[in-house]
BALUMGU-850411 format. One record per residue (C-alpha): residue in three letters; x negated, y, z negated. Coordinates in steps of 0.25 Angstrom, whole numbers. Layout:
N
ALA,X,Y,Z;
...
This chain:
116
UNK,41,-33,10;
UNK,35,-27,-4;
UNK,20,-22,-2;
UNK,11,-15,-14;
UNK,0,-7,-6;
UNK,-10,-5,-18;
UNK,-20,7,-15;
UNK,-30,15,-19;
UNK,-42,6,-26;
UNK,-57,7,-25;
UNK,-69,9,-31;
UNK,-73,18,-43;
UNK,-81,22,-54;
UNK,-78,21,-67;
UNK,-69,33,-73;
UNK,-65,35,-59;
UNK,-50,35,-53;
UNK,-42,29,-44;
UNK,-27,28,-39;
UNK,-20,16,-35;
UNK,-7,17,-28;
UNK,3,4,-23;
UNK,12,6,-12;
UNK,24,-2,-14;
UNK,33,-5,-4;
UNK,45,-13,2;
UNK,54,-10,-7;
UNK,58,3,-17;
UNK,49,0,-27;
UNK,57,13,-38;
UNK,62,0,-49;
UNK,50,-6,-48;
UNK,39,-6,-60;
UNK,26,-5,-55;
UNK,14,-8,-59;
UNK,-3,-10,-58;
UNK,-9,-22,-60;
UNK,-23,-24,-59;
UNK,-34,-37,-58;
UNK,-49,-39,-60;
UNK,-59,-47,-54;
UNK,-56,-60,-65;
UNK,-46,-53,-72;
UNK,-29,-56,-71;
UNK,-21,-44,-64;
UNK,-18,-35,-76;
UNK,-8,-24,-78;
UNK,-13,-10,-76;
UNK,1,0,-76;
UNK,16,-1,-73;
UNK,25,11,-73;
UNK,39,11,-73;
UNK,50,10,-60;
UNK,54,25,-63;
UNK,37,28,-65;
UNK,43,34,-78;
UNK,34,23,-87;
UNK,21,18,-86;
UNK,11,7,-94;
UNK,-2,4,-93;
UNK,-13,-7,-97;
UNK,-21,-4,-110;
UNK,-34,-4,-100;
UNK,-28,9,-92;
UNK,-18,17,-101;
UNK,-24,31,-99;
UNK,-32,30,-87;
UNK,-23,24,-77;
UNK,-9,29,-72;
UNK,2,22,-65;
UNK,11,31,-56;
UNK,23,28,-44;
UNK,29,35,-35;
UNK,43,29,-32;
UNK,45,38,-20;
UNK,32,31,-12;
UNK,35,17,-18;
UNK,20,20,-25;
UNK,12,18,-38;
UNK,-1,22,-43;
UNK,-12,20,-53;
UNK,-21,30,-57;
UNK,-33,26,-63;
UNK,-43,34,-70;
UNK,-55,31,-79;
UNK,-55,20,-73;
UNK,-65,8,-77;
UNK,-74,-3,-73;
UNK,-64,-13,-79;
UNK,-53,-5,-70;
UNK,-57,-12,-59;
UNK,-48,-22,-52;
UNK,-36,-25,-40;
UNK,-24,-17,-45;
UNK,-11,-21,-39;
UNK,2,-13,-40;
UNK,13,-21,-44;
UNK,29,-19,-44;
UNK,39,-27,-51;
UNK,53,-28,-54;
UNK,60,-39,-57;
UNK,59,-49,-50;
UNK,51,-41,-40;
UNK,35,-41,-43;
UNK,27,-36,-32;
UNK,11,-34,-32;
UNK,0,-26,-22;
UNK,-12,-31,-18;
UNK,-21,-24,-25;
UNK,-32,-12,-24;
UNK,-46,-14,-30;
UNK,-50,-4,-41;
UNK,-66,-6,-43;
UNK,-70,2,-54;
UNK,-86,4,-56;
UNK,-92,6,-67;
């Protein structure tokens, strides 16, 4: 059974950090892309960060290029996201996300709540 343990949200002020991390397990997860997606109160779930199966490449949303950082660790089956800087409009549930077709497998979500 596939299970994506998402971890480390909260509340923070504004220019303040974070790391989230996403347990994944049930399977060797190395081939996989993976990735963070996030959704606001109202909003659609939007794409935050993906990186590569190898961790060799990464891509960010326009709204977190330079402040956030998306990382893995294929040993512990593990990816994170450090967030610095971060801003009112940060807030949201962020979700880790692992996909490779035509496997698509999703967590439930950690609450980031940025104040301002």
């Amino acid at each position: 059974q596939v299970q994506l343990v998402e971890s480390g949200g909260g509340l923070v002020q504004a220019g303040g950090s974070l790391r989230l991390s996403c347990v994944a397990s049930g399977r060797t997860f190395s081939s996989y892309i993976m990735a963070w997606f996030r959704q606001a109160p109202g909003k659609e779930r939007e794409f935050v960060a993906r990186i590569s199966s190898s961790g060799g490449s990464t891509y960010y949303a326009d709204s977190v290029k330079g402040r956030f950082t998306m990382s893995r660790d294929g040993a512990k089956n593990t990816m994170y996201l450090q967030m610095n800087g971060l801003k009112p409009e940060d807030t949201a549930v962020y979700y880790c996300n692992v996909w490779k077709n035509p496997y698509n497998y999703w967590g439930r979500g950690t609450q980031v709540t940025v104040s301002s």
